[in-house]
Residue frames relative to the residue before (quaternion, step in Angstrom):
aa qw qx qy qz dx dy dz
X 1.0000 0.0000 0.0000 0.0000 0.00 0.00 0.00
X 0.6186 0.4374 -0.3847 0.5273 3.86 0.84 -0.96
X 0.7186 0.4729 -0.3625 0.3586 3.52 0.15 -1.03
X 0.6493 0.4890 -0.2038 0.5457 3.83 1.01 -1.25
X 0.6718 0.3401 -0.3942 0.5268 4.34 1.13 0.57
X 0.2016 0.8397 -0.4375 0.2506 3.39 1.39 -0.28
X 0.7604 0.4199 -0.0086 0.4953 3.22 0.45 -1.77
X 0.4405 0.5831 -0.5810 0.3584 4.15 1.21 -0.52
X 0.5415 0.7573 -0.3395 0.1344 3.74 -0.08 -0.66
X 0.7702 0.5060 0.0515 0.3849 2.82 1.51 -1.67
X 0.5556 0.5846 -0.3412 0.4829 2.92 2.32 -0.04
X 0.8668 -0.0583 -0.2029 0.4517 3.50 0.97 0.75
X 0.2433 0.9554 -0.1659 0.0217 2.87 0.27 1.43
X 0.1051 0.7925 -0.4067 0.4422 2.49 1.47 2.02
X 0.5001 0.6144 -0.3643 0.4896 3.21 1.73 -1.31
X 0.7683 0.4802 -0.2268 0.3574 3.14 0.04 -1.81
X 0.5837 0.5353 -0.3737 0.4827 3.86 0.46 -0.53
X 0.8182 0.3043 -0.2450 0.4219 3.52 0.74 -1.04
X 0.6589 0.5781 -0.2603 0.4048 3.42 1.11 -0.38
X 0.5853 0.5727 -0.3240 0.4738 3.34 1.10 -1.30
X 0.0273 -0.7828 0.5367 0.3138 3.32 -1.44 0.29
X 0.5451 -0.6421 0.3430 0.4158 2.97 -1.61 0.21
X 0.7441 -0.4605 0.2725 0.4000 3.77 -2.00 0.44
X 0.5820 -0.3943 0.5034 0.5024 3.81 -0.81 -0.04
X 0.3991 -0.7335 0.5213 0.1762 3.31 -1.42 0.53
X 0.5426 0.4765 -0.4755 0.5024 2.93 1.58 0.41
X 0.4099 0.4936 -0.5727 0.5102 3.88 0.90 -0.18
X 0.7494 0.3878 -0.3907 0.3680 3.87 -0.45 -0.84
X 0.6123 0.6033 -0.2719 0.4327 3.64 0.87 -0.76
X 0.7230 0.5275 -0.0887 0.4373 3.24 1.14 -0.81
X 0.5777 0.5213 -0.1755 0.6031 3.13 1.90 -0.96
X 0.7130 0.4563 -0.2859 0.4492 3.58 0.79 -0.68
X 0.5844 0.5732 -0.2617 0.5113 3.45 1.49 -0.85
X 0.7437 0.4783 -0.1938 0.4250 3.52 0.65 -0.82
X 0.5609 0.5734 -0.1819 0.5689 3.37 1.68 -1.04
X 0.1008 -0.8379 0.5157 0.1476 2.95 0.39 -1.66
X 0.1005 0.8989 -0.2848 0.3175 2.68 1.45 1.74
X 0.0085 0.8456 -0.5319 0.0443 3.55 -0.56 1.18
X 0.7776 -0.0953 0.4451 0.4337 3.24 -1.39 -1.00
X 0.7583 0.4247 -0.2060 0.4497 3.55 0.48 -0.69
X 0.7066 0.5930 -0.2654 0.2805 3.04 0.66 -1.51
X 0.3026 -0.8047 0.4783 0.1794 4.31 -0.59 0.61
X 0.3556 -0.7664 0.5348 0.0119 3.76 0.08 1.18
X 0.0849 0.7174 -0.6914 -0.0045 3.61 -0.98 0.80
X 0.2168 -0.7590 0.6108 0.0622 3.96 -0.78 1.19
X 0.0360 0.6511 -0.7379 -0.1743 3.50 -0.99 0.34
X 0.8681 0.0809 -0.0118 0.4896 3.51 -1.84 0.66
X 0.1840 0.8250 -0.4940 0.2037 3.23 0.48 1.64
X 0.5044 -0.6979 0.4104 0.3000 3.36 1.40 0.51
X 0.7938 -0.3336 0.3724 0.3462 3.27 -1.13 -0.94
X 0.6350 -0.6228 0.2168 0.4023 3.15 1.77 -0.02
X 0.2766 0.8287 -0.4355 0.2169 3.33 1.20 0.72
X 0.7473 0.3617 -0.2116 0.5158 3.07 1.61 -0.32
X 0.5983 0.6483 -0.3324 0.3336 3.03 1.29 -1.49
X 0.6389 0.6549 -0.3214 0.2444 3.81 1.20 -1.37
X 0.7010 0.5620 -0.1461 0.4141 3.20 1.33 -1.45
X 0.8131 0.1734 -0.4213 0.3623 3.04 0.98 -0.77
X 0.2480 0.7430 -0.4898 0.3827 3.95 1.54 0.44
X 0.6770 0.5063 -0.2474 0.4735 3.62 1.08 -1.02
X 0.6094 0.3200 -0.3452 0.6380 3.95 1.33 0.48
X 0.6853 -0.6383 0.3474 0.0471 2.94 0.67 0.96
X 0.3816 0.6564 -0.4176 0.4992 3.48 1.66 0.75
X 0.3991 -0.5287 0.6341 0.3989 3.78 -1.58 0.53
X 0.0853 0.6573 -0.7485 -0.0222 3.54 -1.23 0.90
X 0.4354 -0.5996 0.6677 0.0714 3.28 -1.74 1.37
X 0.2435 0.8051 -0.5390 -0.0447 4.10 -0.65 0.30
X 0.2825 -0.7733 0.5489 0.1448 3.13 -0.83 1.32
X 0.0341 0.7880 -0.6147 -0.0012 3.57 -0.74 0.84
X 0.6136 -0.5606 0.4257 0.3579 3.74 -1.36 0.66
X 0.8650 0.2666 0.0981 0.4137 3.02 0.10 -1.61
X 0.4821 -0.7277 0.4228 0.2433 3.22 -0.69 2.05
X 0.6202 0.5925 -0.4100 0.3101 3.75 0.56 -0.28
X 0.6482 0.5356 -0.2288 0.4906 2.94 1.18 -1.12
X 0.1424 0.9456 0.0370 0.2902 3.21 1.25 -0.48
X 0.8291 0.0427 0.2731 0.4860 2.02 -0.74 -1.95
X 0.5994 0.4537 -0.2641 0.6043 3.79 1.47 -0.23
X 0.5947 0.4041 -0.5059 0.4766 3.75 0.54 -0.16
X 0.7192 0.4233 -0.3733 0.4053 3.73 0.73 -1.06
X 0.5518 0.5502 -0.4704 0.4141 3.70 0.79 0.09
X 0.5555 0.6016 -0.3488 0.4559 3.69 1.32 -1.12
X 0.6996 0.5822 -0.2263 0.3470 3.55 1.07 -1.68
X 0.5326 0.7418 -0.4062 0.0324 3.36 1.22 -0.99
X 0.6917 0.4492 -0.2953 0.4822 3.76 0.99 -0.62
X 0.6313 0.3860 -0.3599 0.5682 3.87 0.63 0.20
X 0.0630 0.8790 -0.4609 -0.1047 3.39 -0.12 1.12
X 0.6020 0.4891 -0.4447 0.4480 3.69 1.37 1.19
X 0.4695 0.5372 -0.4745 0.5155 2.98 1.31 1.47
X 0.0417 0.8186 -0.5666 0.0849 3.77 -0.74 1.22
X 0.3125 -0.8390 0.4423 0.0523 3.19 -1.14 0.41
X 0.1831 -0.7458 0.6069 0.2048 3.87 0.28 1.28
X 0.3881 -0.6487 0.6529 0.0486 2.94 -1.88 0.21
X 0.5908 0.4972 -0.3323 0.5415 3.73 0.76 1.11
X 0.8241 -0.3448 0.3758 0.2464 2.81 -2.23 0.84
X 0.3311 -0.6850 0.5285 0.3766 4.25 0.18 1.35
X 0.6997 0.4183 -0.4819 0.3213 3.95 0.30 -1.71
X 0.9491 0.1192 -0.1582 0.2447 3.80 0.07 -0.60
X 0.0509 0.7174 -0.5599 0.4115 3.17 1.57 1.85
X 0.5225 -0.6715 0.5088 0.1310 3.31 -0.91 1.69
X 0.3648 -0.7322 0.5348 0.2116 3.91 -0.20 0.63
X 0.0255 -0.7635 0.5329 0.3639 3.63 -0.20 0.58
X 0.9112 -0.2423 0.1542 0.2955 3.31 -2.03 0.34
X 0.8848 0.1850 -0.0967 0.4167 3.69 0.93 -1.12
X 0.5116 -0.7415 0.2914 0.3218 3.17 0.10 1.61
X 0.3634 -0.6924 0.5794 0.2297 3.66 -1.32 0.37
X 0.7906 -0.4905 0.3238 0.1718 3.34 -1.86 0.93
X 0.7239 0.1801 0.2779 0.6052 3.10 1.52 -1.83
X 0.0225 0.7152 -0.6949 -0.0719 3.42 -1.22 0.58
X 0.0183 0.8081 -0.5679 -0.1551 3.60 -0.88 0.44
X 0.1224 -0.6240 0.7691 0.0641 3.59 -1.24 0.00
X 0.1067 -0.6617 0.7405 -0.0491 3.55 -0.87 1.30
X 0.7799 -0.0460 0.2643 0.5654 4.08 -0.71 0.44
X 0.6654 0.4534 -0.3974 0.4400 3.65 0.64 0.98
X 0.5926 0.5961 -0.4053 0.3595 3.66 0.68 -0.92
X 0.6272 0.4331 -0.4682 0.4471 3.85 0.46 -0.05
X 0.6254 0.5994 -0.3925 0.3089 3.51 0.65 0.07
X 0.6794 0.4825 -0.2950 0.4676 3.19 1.72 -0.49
X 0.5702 -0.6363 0.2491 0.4560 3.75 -1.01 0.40
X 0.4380 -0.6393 0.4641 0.4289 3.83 -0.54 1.07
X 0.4738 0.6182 -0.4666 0.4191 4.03 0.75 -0.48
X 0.8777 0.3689 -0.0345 0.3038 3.80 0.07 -1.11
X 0.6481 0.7031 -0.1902 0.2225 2.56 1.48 -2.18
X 0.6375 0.6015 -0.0378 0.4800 3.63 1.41 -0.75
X 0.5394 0.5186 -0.2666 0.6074 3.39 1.48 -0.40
X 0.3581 0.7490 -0.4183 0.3685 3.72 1.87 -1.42
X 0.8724 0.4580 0.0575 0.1606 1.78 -0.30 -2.50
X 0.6176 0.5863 -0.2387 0.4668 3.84 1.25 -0.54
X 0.7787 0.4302 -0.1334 0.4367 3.36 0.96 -1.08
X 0.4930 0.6251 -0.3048 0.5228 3.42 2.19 -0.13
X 0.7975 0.4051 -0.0813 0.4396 3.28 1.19 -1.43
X 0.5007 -0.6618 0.4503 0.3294 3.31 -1.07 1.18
X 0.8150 -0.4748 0.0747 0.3238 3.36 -1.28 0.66
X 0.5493 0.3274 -0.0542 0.7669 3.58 1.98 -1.11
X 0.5375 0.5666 -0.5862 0.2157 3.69 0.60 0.47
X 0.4540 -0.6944 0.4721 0.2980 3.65 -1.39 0.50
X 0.3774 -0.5577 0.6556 0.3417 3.90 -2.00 0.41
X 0.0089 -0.6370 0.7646 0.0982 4.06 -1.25 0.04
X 0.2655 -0.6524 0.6977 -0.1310 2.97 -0.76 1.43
X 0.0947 0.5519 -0.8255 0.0704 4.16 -1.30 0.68
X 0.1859 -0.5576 0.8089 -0.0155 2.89 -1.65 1.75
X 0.0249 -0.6854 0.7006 0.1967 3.55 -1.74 -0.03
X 0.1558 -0.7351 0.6593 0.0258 2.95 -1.21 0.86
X 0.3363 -0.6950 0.5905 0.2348 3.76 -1.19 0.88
X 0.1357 -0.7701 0.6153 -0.0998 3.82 -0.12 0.99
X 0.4922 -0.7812 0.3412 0.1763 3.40 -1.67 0.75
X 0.0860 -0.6569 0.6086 -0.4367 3.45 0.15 1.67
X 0.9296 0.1883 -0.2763 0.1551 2.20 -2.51 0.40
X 0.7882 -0.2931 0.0820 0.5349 3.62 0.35 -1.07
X 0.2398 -0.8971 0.3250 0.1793 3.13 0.46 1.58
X 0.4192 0.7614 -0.3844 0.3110 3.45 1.64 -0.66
X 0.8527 0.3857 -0.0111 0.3522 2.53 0.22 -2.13
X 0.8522 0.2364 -0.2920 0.3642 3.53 0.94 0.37
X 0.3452 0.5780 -0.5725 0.4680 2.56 1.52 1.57
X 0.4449 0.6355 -0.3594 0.5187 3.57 1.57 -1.35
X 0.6820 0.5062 -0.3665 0.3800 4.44 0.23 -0.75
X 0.8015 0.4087 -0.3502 0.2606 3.02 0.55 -0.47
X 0.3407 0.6362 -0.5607 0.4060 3.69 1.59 0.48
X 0.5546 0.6508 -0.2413 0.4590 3.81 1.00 -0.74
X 0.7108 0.4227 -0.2352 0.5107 3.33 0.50 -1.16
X 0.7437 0.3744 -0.3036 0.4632 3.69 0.62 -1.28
X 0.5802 0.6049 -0.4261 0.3404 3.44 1.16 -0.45
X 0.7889 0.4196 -0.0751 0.4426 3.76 1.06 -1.26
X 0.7789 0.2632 -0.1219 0.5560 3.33 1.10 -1.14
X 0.4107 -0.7545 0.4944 0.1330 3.38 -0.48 1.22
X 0.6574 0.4621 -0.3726 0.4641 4.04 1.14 -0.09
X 0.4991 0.6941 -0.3463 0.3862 2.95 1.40 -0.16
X 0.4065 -0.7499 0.4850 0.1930 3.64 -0.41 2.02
X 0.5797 -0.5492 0.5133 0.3142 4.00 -1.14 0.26
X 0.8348 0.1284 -0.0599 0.5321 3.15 -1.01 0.66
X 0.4025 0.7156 -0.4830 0.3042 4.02 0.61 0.46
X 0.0471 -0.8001 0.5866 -0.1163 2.99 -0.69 1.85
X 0.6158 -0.4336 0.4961 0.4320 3.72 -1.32 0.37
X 0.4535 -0.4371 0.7470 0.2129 3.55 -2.39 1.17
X 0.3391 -0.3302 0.8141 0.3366 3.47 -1.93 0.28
X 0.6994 -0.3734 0.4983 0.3510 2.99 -2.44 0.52
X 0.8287 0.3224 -0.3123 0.3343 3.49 0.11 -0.67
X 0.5469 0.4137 -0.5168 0.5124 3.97 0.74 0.64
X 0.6987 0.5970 -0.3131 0.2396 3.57 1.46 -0.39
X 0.0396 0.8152 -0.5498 0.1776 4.21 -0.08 1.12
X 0.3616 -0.4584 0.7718 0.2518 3.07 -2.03 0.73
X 0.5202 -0.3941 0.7476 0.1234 2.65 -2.19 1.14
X 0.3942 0.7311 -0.5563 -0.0266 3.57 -1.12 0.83
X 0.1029 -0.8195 0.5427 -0.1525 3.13 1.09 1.44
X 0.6887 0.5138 -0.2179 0.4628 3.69 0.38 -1.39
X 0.7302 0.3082 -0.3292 0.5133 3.96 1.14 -0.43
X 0.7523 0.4082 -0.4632 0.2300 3.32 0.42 -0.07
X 0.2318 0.6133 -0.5429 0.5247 3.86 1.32 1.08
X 0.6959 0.3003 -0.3666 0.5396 3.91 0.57 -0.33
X 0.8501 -0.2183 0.2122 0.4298 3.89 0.09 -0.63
X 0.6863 -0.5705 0.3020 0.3352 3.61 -1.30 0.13
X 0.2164 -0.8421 0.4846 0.0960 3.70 -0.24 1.52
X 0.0049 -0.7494 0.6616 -0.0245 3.34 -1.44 0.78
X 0.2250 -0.7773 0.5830 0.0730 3.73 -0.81 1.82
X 0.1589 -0.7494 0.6401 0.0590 2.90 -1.67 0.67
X 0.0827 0.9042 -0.4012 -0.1209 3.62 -0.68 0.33
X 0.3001 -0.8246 0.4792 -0.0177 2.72 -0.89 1.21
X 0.0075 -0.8913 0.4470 0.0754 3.77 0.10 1.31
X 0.0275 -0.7458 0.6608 0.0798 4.27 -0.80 0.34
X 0.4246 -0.6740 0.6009 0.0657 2.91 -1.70 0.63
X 0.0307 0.8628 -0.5039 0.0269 3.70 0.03 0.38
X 0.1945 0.8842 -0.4087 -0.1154 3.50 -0.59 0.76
X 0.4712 -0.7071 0.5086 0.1392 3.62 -0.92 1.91
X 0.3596 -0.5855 0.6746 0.2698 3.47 -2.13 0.81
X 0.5830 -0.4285 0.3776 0.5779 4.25 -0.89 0.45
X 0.6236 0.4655 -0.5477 0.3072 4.11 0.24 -0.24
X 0.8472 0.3228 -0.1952 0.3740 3.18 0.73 -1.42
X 0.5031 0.5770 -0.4351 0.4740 3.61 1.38 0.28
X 0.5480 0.4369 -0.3989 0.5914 3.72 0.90 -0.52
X 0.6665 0.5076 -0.4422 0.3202 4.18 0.30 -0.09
X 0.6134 0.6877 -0.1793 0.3445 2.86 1.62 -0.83
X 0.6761 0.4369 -0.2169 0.5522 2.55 1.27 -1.49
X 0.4306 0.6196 -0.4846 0.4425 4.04 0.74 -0.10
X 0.5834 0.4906 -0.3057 0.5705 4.10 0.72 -1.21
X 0.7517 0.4371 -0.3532 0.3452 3.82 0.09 -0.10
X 0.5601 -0.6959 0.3330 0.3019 3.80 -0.59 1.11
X 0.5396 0.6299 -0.2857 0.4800 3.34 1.48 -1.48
X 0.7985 0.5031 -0.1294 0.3041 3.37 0.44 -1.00
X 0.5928 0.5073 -0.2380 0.5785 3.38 1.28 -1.24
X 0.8002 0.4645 -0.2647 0.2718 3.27 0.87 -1.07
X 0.3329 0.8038 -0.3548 0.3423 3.70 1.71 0.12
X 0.4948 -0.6666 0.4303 0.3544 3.04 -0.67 0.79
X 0.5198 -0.6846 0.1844 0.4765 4.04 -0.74 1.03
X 0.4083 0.7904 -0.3058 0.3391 3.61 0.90 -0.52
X 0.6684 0.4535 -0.0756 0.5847 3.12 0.52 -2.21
X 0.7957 0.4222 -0.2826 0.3296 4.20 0.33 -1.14
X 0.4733 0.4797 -0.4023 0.6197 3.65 1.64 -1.08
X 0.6427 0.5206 -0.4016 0.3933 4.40 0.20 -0.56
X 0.6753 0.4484 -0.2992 0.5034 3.58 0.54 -0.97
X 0.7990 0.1782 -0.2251 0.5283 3.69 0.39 -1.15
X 0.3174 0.5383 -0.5934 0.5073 3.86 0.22 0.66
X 0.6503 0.5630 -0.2502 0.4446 3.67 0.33 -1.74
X 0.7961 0.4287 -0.1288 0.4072 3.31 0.00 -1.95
X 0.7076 0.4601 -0.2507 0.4742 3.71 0.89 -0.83
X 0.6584 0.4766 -0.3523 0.4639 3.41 1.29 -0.49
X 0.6103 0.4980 -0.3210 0.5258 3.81 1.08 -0.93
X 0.6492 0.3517 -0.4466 0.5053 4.20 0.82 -0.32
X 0.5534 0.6682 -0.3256 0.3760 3.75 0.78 -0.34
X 0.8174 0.1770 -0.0424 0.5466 3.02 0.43 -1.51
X 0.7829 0.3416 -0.2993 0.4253 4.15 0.56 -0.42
X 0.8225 0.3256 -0.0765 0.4600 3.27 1.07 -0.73
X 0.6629 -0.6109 0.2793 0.3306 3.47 1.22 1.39
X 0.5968 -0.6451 0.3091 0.3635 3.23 1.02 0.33
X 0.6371 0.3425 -0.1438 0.6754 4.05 1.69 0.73
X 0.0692 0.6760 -0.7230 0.1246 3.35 -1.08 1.15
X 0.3310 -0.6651 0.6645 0.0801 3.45 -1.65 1.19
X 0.2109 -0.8397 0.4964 -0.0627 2.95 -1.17 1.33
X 0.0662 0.9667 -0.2466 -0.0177 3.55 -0.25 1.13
X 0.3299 -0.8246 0.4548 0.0665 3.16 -0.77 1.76
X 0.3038 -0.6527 0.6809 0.1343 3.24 -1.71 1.13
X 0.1001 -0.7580 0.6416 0.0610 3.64 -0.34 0.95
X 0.1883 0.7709 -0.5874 -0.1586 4.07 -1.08 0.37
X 0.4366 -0.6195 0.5681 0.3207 3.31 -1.20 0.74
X 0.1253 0.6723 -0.7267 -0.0649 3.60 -1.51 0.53
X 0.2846 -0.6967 0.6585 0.0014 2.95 -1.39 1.75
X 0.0948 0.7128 -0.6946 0.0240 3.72 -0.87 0.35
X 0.4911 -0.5560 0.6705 -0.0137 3.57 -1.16 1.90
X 0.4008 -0.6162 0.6744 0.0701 3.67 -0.86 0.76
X 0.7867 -0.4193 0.1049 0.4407 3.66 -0.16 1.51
X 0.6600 0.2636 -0.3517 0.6093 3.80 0.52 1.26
X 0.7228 -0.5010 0.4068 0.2470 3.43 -2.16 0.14
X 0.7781 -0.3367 0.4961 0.1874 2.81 -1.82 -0.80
């Protein structure tokens, strides 16, 4: 099932470009500081999207390589890319993208590494990177914040329409809220950062959002025109017409067998 939504993305990916946001700029600041990113340094993206990352770090002036499924998407990151012209974008499947010859500085996955197969996904990732070269991993996590009402008040909606939806499912605070990276630290030494924003959406542009999300696109149509009907009617009518949403973003670096 995870592997067979991979591809949901690409069925509009204009939405997603305008909806998605982008990382704090202090998460990127931090990555480059910690890396120790320049001009020199070679960058390998998986499942860069539309370029929410790929832009920022292209804007320090690094060669970054991004492999992306879906030609749409694509075809909108290379439009983002246009002024950085040692940033490019392959079009293909990351597990069986040919590696080219001279290994790379960095790999990143921003809100993508769960898509690859935890069996393999690591084996990728070794044979891409030079011998001391590092993974940067960005997880998001939706955490409680912003409008606590209103996203407890969602989830009568959710259980009403979306049948995976668990009973009684409420938002973590940032601090119960962690990647699991047991499985990375067999590859090298890990160090989290976190990086939290607030962001707040009118019911148009919060229903777009939710559209960018696999779980969601992938509802049957019925069950999805139900949920966001629902959701657009509770920001409308209880919540002044705006609700603030709040992300826990963490960086996880991991150093190929050595420190900081």
């Amino acid at each position: 099932m995870i592997h067979s939504l991979r591809g949901i993305f690409d069925e509009d990916a204009e939405l997603y470009d305008r909806a998605r946001p982008s990382y704090p700029p202090a998460l990127v600041r931090a990555l480059a500081a910690r890396v120790g990113l320049d001009e020199d340094s070679r960058v390998l993206e998986f499942g860069p999207g539309t370029g929410q990352l790929t832009v920022p770090i292209a804007e320090l002036g690094c060669h970054v390589t991004a492999v992306e499924l879906g030609p749409s998407m694509a075809a909108v990151a290379r439009r983002n890319l246009r002024a950085f012209p040692r940033a490019r974008v392959e079009v293909a499947e990351f597990e069986q993208w040919p590696l080219p010859r001279e290994p790379f500085d960095l790999m990143v996955a921003a809100t993508s590494f769960h898509w690859l197969d935890p069996a393999t996904r690591l084996t990728k990732v070794a044979d891409a990177l030079r011998p001391d070269g590092i993974l940067a991993l960005v997880t998001t996590h939706h955490t409680a914040g912003g409008s606590r009402d209103f996203f407890v008040e969602v989830q009568d909606c959710y259980e009403r329409w979306d049948p995976a939806t668990p009973p009684g499912l409420r938002q973590s605070t940032d601090a119960e809220t962690a990647t699991d990276t047991t499985d990375l630290e067999a590859f090298g030494q890990v160090e989290s950062l976190r990086f939290p924003q607030e962001i707040t959406y009118t019911a148009q542009t919060y229903i777009d959002l939710l559209l960018t999300y696999s779980n969601h696109r992938a509802l049957e149509p019925a069950a999805r025109k139900g949920l966001l009907d629902g959701i657009r009617e509770l920001i409308d009518t209880r919540h002044g017409g705006t609700i603030t949403k709040r992300y826990l973003h963490e960086l996880i670096l991991v150093r190929r067998g050595g420190g900081y």
